[in-house]
C-alpha positions in Angstrom: 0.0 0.0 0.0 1.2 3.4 -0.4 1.9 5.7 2.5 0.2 8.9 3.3 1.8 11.5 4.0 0.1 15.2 4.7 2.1 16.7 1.6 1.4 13.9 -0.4 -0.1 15.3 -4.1 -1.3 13.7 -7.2 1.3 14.7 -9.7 4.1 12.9 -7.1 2.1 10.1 -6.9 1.7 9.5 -10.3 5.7 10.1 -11.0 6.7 7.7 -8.3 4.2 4.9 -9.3 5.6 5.6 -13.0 9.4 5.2 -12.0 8.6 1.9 -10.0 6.9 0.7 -13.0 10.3 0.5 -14.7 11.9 -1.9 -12.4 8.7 -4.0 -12.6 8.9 -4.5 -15.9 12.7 -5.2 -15.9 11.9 -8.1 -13.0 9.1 -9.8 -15.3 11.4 -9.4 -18.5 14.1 -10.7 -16.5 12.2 -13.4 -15.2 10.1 -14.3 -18.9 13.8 -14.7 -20.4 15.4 -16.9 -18.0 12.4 -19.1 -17.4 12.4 -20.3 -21.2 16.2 -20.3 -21.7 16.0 -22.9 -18.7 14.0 -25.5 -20.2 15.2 -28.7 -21.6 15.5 -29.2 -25.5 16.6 -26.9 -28.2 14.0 -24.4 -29.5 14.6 -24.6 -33.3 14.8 -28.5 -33.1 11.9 -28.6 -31.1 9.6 -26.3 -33.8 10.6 -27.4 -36.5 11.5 -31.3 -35.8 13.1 -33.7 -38.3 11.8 -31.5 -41.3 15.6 -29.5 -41.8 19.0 -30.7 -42.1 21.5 -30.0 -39.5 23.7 -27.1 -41.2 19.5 -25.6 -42.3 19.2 -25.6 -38.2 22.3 -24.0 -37.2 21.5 -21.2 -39.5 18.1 -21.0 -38.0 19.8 -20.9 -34.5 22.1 -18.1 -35.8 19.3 -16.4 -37.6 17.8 -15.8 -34.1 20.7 -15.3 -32.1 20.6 -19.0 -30.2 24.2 -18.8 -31.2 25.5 -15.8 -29.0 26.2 -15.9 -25.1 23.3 -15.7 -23.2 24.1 -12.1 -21.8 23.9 -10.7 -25.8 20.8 -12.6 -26.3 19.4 -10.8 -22.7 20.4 -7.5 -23.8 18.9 -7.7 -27.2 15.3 -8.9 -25.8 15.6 -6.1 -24.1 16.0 -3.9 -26.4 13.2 -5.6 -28.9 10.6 -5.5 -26.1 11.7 -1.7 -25.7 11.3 -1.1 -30.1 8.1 -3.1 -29.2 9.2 -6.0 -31.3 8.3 -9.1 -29.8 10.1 -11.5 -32.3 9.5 -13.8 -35.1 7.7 -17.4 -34.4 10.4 -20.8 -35.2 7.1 -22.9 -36.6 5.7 -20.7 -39.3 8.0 -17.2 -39.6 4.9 -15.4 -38.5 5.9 -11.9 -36.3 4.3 -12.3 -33.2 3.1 -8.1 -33.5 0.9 -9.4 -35.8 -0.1 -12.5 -34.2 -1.3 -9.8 -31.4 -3.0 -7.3 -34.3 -4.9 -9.8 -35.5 -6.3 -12.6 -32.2 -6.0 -9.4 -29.7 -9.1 -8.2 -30.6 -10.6 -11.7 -29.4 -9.2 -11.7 -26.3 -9.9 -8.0 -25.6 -13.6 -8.4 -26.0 -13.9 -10.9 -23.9 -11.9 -9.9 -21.3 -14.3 -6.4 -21.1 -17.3 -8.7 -21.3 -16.4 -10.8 -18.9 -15.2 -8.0 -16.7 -18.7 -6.2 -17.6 -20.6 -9.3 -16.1 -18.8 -9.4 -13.0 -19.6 -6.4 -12.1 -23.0 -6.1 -13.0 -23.5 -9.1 -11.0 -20.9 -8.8 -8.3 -21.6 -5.5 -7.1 -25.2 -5.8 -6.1 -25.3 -9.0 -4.2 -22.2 -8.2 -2.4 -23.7 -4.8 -1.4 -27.2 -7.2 -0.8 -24.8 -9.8 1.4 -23.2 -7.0 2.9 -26.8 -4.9 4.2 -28.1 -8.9 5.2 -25.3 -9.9 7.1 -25.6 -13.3 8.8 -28.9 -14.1 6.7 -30.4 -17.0 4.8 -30.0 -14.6 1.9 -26.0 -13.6 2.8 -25.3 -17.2 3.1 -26.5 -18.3 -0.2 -24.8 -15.4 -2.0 -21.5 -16.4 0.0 -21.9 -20.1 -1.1 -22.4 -18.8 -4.6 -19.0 -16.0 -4.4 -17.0 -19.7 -3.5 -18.6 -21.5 -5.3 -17.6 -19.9 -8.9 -14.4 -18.7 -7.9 -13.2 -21.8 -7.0 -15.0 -23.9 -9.8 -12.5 -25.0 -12.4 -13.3 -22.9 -15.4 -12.7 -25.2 -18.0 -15.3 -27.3 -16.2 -17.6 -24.8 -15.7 -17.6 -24.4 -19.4 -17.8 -27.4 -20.7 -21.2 -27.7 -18.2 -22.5 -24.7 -19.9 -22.0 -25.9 -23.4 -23.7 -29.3 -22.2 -26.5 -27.3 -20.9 -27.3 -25.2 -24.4 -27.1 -27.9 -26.1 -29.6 -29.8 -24.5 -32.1 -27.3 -23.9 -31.2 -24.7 -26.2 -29.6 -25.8 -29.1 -30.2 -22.7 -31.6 -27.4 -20.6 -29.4 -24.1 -21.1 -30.7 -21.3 -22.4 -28.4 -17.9 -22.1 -30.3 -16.1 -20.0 -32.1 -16.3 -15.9 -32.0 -19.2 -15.7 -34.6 -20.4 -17.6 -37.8 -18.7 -17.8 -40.7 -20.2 -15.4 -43.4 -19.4 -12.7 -40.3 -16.1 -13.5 -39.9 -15.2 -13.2 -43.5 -17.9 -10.8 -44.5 -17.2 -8.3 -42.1 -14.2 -5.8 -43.3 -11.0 -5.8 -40.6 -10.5 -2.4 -40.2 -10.0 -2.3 -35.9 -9.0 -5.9 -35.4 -12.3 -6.1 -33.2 -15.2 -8.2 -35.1 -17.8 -6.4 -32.7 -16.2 -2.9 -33.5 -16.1 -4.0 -37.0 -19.6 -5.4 -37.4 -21.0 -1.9 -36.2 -19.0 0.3 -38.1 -19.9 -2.0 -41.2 -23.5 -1.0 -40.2 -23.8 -4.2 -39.8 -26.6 -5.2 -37.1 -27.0 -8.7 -38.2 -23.5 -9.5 -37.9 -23.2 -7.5 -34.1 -26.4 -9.6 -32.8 -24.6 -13.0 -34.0 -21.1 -11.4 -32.5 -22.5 -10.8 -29.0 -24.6 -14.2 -29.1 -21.2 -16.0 -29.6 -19.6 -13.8 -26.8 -22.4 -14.6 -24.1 -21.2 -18.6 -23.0 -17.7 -17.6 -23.0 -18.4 -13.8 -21.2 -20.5 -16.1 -18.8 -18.2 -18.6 -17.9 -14.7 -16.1 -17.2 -17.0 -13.4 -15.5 -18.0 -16.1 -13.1 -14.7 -16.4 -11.9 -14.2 -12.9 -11.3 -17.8 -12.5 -9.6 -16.9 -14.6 -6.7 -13.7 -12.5 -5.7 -15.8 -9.2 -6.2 -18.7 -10.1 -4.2 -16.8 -11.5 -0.9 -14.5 -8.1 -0.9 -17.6 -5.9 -1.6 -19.4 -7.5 1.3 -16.7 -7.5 3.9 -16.2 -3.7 3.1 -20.0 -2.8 3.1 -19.9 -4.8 6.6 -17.3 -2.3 7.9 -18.3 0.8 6.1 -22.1 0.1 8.0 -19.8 0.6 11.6 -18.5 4.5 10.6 -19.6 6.8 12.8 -20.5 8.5 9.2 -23.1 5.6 8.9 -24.5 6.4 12.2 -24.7 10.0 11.6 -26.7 9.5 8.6 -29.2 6.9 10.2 -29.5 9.7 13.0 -30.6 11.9 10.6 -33.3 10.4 9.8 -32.2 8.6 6.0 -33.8 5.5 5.0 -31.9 2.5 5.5 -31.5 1.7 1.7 -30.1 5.1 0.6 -27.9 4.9 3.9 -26.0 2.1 2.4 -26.7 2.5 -1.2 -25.2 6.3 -0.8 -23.3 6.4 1.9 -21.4 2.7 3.1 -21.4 1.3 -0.8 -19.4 4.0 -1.8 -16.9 4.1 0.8 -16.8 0.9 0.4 -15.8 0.9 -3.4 -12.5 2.5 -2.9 -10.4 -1.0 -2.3 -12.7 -2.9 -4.8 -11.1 -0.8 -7.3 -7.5 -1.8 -6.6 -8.5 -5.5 -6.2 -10.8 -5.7 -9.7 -7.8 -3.9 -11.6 -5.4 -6.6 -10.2 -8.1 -9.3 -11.5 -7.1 -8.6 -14.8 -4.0 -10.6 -14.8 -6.3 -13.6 -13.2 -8.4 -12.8 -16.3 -6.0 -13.5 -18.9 -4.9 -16.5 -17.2 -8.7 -17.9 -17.4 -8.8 -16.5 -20.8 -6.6 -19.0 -22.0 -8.6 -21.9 -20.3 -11.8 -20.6 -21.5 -10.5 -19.6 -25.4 -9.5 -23.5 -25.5 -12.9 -24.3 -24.2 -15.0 -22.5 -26.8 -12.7 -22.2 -29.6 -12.2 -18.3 -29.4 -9.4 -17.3 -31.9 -7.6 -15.3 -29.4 -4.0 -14.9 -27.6 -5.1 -17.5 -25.6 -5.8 -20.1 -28.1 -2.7 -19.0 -30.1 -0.4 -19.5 -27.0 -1.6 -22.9 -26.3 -0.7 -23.8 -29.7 2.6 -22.3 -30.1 3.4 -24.0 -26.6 2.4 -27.1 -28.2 4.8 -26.7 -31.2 7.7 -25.8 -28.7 7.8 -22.4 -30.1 10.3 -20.8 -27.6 10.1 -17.3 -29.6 6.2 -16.9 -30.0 5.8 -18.0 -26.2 8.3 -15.6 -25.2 6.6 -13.0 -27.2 3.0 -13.5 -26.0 4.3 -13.8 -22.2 6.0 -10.7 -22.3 2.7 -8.9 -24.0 0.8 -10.3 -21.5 3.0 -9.1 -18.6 3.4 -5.6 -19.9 -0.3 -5.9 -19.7 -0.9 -6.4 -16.4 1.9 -3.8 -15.3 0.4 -0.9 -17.4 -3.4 -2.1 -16.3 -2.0 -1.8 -12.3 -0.5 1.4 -12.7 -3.9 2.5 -14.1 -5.7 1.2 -11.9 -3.3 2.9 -8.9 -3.9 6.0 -10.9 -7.0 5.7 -10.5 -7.1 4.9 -7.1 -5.3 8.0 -6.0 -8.0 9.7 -7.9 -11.1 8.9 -6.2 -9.3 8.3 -2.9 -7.2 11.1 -2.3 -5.6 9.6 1.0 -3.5 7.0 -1.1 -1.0 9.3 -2.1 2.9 9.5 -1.2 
């Protein structure tokens, strides 16, 4: 947590959270690199198999610098991350910039969907658990919070596609959207949705967001479970400020008591905890991409760690980690905003 201090300001706060972000992200680099240079097998052999000659592999090998000490080939990922160039894959020469431009979309849109669900469902029955404390009602909600965050999502998945397909089979259960979207639709954003809708095309956004319920479903459930335990805990302590009290003495109904007054308050550390979700996000993205056969990073990770593809797993880790350290510096931003006590 940050300290407080009585000079503390916004502009500080941001710099110093913006120099520590530089370290971070040397740590995770760091730790991305030496991670895959540690495991067993040779990288080019292991992409590409039987299918080149020996002296064709040594000039792969020297073509990506598998040849030079290890410091040299530190130093240059380095740099690359820092030009934002995040290599070239061993299995099909494909840059992995583009492999991002073109599945990141995917994963995007269902990361904000999922995100969209938990919230909408999160936030009011842990504010209902919260005002019911110790209820029939709070329990149920609380079995339901541990329930679906501790559910494996793959399995919870794979129960939902069961479901639809027994009792609704018209909904679709794969796949981002049909076919005749996909390849109809023009790319111009890298977002089919975004796409769809700028295309004027209503019939292809209906079948877009009917593909992206199931999937939305299943990864916002995980992240509903964590957000309605922490938003009843804090509505359960923000109901015991003497502000609380002072509000209820004046005479103001119990429901905009809490609804104005304890939920709010409340909200402050929900929004550090739901920005650090993210990164728990992307890790069930992967699970639930594989489950429903969404064409995002996810998907394409799984199947370049398949292949052995040391240089496109390298380059999709290290995305995904810059993403989670620019989405918690945000999110600390943000923080500081709406909470002016968490400055330095």
């Amino acid at each position: 947590m940050s300290t407080v201090t009585a000079s503390g300001s916004l502009p500080r706060y941001i710099a110093v959270r913006l120099m520590l972000v530089i370290p971070m992200m040397w740590v995770l680099l760091t730790m991305v690199f030496v991670l895959l240079r540690i495991a067993p097998g040779d990288p080019v052999s292991a992409a590409v198999g039987d299918k080149l000659s020996e002296d064709a592999l040594d000039a792969r090998r020297a073509a990506l610098g598998l040849d030079r000490p290890l410091i040299v080939q530190y130093l240059d990922y380095l740099g690359d991350v820092c030009r934002l160039d995040f290599g070239t894959t061993i299995s099909n020469g494909r840059p992995v910039l583009d492999i991002i431009a073109n599945q990141g979309g995917a994963t995007l849109t269902l990361t904000l969907g999922a995100f969209l669900f938990a919230l909408v469902v999160g936030l009011p029955l842990g504010r209902l658990a919260g005002r019911r404390r110790d209820s029939a009602l709070d329990a149920g909600i609380r079995i339901f919070g541990i329930v679906t965050y501790a559910a494996p999502i793959f399995w919870v998945g794979l129960m939902l596609v069961l479901f639809v397909v027994r009792f609704v089979p018209s909904w679709p259960t794969y796949d981002i959207a049909t076919a005749e979207t996909k390849y109809l639709v023009p790319d111009r954003t890298g977002i089919l949705l975004l796409d769809a809708a700028l295309d004027n095309d209503w019939v292809g956004v209906r079948d877009v967001l009917q593909h992206h319920v199931l999937p939305c479903f299943t990864l916002g459930l995980l992240i509903c479970g964590v957000i309605i335990r922490l938003v009843r805990v804090n509505v359960i302590q923000s109901l015991k400020g003497d502000y609380v009290e002072a509000a209820r003495a004046r005479g103001i109904p119990e429901r905009r008591v809490v609804r104005f007054h304890a939920f709010r308050n409340a909200l402050v550390p929900v929004v550090t905890v739901i920005g650090l979700q993210f990164a728990l996000t992307l890790s069930g993205a992967i699970l639930t991409e594989r489950t429903f056969n969404w064409p995002g990073l996810g998907t394409e990770l799984v199947a370049y760690v398949t292949a052995r593809d040391y240089v496109a797993v390298q380059g999709l880790v290290t995305f995904f980690a810059i993403a989670v350290v620019l989405v918690s510096l945000i999110v600390d931003i943000v923080n500081a905003l709406i909470d002016p006590r968490v400055r330095y």
